[in-house]
N, C-alpha and C positions, 0 to 999 in steps of 0.2 A: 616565372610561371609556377603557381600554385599545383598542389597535386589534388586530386580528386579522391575524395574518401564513401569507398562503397556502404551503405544503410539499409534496414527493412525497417518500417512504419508497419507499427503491430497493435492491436484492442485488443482487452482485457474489460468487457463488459463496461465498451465506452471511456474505459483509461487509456489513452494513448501512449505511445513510446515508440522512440526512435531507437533501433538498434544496432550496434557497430561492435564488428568482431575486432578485437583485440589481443588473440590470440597470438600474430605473426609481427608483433612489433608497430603494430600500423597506426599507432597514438604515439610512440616514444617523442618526447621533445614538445607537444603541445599541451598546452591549459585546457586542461578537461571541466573548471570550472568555467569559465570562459567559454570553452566549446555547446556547452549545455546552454547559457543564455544565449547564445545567438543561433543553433540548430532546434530551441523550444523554441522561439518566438515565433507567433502564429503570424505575421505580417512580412518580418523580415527571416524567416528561416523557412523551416520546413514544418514547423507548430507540433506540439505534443507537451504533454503532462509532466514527460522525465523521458533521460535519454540514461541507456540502460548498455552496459559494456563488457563484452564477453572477456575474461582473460584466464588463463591459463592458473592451475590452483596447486598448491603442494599437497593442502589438504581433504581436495573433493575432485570430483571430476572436473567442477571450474568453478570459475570464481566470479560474482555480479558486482559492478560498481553501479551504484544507480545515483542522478543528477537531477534532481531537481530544475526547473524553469529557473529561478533566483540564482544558481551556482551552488547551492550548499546542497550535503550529500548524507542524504537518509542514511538510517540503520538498513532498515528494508521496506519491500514495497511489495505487496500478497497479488495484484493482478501483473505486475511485472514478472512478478517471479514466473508465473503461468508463462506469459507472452515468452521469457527468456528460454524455458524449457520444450518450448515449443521452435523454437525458432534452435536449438541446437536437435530438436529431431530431426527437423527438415533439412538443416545446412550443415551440419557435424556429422554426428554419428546418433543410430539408432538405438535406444534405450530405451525399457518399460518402465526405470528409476534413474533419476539422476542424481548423486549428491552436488549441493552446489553452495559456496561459501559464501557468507553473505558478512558486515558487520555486525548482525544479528545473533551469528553461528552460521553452522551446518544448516542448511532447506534441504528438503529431501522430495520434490513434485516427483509422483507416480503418472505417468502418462494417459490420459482417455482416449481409446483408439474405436473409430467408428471404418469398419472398413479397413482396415489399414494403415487410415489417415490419424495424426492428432487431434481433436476437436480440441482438447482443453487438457484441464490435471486438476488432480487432489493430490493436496500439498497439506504435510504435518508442519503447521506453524509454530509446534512446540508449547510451551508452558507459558499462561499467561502471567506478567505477571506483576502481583497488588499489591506490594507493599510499597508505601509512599516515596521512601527514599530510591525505588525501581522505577518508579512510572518517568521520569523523575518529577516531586512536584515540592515544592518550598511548606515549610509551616511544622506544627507537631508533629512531635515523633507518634506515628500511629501503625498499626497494620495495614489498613484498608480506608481507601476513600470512597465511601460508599453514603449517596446524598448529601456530601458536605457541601453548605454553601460557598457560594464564590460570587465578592461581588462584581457586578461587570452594568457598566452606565448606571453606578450608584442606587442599581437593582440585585440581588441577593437569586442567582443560578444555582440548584440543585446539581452536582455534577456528581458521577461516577469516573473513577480514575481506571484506566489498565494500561499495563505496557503489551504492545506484541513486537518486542525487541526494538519499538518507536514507541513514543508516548500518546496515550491517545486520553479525552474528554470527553467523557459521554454525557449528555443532557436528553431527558424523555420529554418529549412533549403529548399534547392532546389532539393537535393537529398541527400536523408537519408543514402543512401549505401557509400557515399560518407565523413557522419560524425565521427568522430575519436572517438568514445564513452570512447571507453579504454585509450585513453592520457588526454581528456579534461574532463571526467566525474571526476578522484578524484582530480584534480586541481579545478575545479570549486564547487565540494564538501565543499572542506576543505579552499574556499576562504575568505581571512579575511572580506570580506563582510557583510558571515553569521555567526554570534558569536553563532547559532546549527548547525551550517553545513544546507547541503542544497538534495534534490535530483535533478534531472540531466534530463529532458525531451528534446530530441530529434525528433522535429517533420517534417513531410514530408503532407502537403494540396493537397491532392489527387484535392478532388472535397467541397465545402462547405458542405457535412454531412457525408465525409469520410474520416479520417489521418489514416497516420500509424507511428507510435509510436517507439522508442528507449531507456531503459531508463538506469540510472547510479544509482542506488537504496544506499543512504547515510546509510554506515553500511553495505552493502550486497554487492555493486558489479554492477555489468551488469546482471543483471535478464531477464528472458524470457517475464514479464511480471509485472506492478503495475500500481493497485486499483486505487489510489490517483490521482498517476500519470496520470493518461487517464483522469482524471474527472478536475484536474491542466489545462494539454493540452490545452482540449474542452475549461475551460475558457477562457487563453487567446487566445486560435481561435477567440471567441465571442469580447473579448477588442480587439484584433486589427482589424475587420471587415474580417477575413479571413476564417470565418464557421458560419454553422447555430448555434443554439442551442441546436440539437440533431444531434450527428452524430455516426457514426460506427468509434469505432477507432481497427486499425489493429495492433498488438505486434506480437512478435517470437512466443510469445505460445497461441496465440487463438486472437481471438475478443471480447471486451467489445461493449455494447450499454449505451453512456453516453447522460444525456442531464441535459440541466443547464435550470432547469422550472422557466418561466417569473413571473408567480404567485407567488409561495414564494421566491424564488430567490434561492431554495434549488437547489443543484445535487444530480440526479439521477443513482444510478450504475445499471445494469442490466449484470449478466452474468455467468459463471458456478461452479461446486464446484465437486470434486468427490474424494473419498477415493480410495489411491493408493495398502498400505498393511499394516496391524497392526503385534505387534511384542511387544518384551519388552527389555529395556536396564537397561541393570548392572550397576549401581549405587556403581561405586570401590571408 
């Protein structure tokens, strides 16, 4: 007989995530890669984006594994982190900051309390950052990938390169409705370019403090919504002259408020978190 493994199912402006405390030894001995493709799958599991794993940290108050649907395992994930921060105010301990370790580095979500309650966090996502050999991306030694082409189906893509401790690909369009997310996103993924693969931003410049967003999430898919990716966007809005430094970005499943502060050069996330339904899965 198998043991039962307690979970919360959490949104992060339509990202979803499955979350399992790891604190008390309650993973030791199973395949977390493994575990993540068969607790994502939306048919045979419990379905979500990434399953997201509390553990105890030397260096922060804890420590986030996050899994990907596919079994591989991001740097970091910006609406996770939210949903993670949220999910130790409610079931941990109470904090108006947490530090929390990521492969990224240190996250540091500041809690949004309406009432009492959580609603969400603003999270320092730290320095973006552009240089070629950081994002990671193949080719000349340069500073910045700012509109360099890339060819993708023997057509010639304007990209913007940033890291926000994952790689991310930004391409501007004129209309968003109009971009192929599902042809171009896992070619541009899995482009020999990026020796990690890449994620996939699709963007539409409403007005200089308003996009709305698209994204190809490396390992997941087309998601409703990603952390990084909005806060990615925003920078290179900022490197090609085409947004302010704080704007509203719009996704399938909600709105983030990002802003890239001139002061320390950090981004800023700002945006929601909320627990969907808790449950437990069979560990066969």
């Amino acid at each position: 007989m198998g043991k039962n493994l307690k979970f919360m199912k959490m949104e992060g402006t339509g990202n979803d995530f499955v979350l399992v405390d790891g604190t008390g030894g309650e993973l030791e001995g199973i395949d977390l890669k493994d575990l993540a493709v068969r607790i994502c799958d939306r048919h045979f599991g419990i379905g979500a984006d990434g399953l997201l794993i509390v553990l105890p940290s030397q260096k922060a108050d804890y420590r986030m594994r996050i899994f990907n649907p596919d079994g591989s395992e991001p740097e970091m994930c910006g609406n996770g982190i939210r949903c993670f921060a949220k999910f130790l105010y409610d079931n941990k301990e109470k904090k108006d900051v947490y530090s929390i370790e990521t492969l990224a580095g240190i996250i540091v979500p500041a809690m949004i309390l309406e009432k009492g309650i959580a609603v969400g966090a603003e999270v320092d996502m730290g320095e973006p950052k552009l240089k070629r050999s950081e994002v990671p991306m193949k080719g000349k030694a340069k500073d910045k990938v700012i509109d360099e082409k890339l060819e993708v189906n023997g057509e010639a893509k304007k990209v913007t390169c940033v890291s926000m401790g994952n790689p991310h690909c930004v391409i501007f369009c004129k209309d968003i409705e109009k971009a192929n997310v599902k042809e171009l996103g896992p070619k541009i993924e899995n482009h020999p370019s990026f020796p990690e693969r890449t994620n996939v931003e699709f963007v539409e410049v409403i007005k200089e403090n308003e996009i709305e967003l698209k994204v190809w999430e490396r390992g997941a898919g087309e998601t409703l919504a990603c952390g990084t990716g909005a806060c990615a966007a925003v920078v290179a809005g900022v490197l090609k002259g085409l947004t302010k430094r704080r704007v509203l970005v719009h996704l399938p499943g909600g709105n983030l408020d990002i802003e890239w502060e001139k002061e320390d050069n950090h981004v800023a996330m700002r945006g929601p978190a909320r627990p969907v339904f808790e449950g437990t899965y069979p560990l066969i």
